[in-house]
NUKENU-744206 format. One record per residue (C-alpha): residue number from 1; x, y, z. Coordinates in Angstrom, 1 decimal, padded with zeros to 4 digits. Layout:
<atom><nr>NUM</nr><px>X</px><py>Y</py><pz>Z</pz></atom>
...
***
This chain:
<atom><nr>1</nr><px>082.3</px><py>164.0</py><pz>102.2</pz></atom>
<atom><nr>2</nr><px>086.0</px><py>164.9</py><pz>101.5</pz></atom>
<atom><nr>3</nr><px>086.9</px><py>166.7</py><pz>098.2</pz></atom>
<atom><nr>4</nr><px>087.7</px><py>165.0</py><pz>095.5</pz></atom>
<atom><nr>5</nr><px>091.2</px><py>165.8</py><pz>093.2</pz></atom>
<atom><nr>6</nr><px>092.2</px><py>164.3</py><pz>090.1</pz></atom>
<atom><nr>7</nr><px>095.3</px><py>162.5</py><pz>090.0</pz></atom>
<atom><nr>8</nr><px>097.1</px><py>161.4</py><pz>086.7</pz></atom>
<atom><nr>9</nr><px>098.4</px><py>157.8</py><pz>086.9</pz></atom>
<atom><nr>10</nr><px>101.1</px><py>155.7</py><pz>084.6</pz></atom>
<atom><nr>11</nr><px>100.2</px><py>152.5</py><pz>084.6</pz></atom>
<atom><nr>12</nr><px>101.5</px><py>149.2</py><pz>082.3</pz></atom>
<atom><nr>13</nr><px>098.4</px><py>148.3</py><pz>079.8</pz></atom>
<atom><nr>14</nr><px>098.9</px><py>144.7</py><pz>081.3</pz></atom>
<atom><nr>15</nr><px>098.0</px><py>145.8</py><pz>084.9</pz></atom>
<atom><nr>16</nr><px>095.2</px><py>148.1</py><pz>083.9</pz></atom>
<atom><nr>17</nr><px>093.8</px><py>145.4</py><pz>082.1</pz></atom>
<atom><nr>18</nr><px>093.6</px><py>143.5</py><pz>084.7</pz></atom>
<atom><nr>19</nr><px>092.5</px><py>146.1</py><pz>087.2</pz></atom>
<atom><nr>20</nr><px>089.4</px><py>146.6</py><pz>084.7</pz></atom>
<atom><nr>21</nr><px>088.8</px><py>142.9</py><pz>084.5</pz></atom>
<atom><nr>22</nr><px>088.7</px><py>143.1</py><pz>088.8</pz></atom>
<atom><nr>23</nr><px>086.8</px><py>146.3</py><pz>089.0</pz></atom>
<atom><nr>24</nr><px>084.1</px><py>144.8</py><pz>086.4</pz></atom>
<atom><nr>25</nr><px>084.0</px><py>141.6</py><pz>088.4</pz></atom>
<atom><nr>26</nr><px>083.1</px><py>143.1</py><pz>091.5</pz></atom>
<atom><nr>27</nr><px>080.6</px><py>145.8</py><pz>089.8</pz></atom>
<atom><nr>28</nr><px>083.2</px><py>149.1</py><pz>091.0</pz></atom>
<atom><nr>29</nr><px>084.9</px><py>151.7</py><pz>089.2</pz></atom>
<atom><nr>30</nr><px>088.5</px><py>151.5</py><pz>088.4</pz></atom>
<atom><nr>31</nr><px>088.7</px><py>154.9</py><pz>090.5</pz></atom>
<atom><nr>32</nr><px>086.8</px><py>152.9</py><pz>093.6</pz></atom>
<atom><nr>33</nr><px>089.4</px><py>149.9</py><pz>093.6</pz></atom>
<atom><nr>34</nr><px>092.5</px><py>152.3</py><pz>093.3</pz></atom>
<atom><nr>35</nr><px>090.8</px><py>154.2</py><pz>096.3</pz></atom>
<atom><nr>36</nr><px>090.0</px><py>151.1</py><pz>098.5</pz></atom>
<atom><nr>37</nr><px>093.7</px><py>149.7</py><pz>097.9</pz></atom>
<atom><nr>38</nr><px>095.0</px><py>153.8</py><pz>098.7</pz></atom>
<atom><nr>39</nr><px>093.1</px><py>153.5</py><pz>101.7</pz></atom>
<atom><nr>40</nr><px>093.9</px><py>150.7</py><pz>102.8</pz></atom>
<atom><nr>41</nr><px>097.7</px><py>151.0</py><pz>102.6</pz></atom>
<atom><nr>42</nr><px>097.1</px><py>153.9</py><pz>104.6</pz></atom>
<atom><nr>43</nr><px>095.2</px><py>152.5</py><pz>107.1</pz></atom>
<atom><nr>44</nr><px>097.5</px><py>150.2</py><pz>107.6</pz></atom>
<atom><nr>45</nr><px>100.9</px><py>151.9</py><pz>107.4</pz></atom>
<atom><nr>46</nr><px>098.4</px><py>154.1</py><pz>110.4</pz></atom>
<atom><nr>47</nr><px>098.0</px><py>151.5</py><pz>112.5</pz></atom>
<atom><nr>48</nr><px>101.6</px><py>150.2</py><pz>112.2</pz></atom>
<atom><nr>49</nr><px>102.6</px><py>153.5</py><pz>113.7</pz></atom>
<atom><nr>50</nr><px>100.1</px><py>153.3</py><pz>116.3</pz></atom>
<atom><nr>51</nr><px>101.2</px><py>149.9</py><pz>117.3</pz></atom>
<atom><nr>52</nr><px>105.0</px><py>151.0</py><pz>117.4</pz></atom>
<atom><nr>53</nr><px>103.7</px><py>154.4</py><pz>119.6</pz></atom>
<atom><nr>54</nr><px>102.5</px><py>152.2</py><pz>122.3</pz></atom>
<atom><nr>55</nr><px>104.7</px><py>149.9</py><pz>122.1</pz></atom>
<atom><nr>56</nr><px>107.0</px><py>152.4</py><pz>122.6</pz></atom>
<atom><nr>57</nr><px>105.2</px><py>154.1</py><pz>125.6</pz></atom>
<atom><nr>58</nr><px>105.3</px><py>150.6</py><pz>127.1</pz></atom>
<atom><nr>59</nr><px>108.4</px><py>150.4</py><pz>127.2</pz></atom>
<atom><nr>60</nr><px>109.1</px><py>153.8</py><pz>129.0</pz></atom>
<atom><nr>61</nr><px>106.6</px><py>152.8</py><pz>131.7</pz></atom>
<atom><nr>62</nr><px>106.3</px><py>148.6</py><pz>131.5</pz></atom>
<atom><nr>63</nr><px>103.7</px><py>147.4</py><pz>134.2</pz></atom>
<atom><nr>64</nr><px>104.3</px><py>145.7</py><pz>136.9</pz></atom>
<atom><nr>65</nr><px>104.4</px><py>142.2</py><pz>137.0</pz></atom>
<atom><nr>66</nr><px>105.1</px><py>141.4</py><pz>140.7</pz></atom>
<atom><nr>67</nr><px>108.2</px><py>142.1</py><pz>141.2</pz></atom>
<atom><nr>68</nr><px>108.2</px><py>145.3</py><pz>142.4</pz></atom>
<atom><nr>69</nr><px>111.1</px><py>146.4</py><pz>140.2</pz></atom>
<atom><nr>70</nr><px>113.6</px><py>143.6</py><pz>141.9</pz></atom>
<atom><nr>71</nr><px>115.7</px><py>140.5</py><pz>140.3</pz></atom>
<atom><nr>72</nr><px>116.1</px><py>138.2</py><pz>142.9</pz></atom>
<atom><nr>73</nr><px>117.1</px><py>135.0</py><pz>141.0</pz></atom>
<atom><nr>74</nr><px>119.9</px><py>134.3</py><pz>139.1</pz></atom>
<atom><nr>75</nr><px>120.3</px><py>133.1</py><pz>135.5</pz></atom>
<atom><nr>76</nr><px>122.0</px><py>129.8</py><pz>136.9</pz></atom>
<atom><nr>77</nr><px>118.4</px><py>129.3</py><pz>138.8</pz></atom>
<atom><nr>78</nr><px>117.0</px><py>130.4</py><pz>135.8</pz></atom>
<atom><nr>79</nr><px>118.4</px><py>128.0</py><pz>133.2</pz></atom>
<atom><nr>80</nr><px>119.2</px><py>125.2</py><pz>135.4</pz></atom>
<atom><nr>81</nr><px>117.3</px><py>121.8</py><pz>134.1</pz></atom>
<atom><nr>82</nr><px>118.9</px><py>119.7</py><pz>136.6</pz></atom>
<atom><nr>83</nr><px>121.8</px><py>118.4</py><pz>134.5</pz></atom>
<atom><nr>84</nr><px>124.4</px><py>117.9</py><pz>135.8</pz></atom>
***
């Protein structure tokens, strides 16, 4: 298990009020929802920068879809819906 710090927190009365009332409802700690939430935003903000990283690597090497790296069309043939 990873050390634990202490960590002093301003807070509105309103908001910790309510954060009690949650924590109570759900049988946690205060210190338990504030850590899930941490985490989570973490986690998240993570696996955004994961995403963007391959996306990223995709884009320096895209695969190949069958054209063998060649246009042959044009956008005319591309876009034409026969109307004339």
């Amino acid at each position: 298990m990873a050390a634990i710090k202490k960590l002093t927190l301003s807070i509105q009365d309103d908001l910790l009020e309510k954060l009690r009332v949650y924590a109570a409802k759900r049988n946690e700690s205060v210190a338990a929802v504030i850590n899930a939430a941490i985490r989570q935003v973490v986690s998240a903000d993570e696996e955004r920068d994961a995403a963007k990283h391959r996306i990223l690597e995709r884009l320096k090497n895209p695969p190949d879809l069958g054209t063998h790296g060649k246009i042959d069309w044009t956008r005319e043939e591309l876009y034409d819906r026969g109307v004339r």
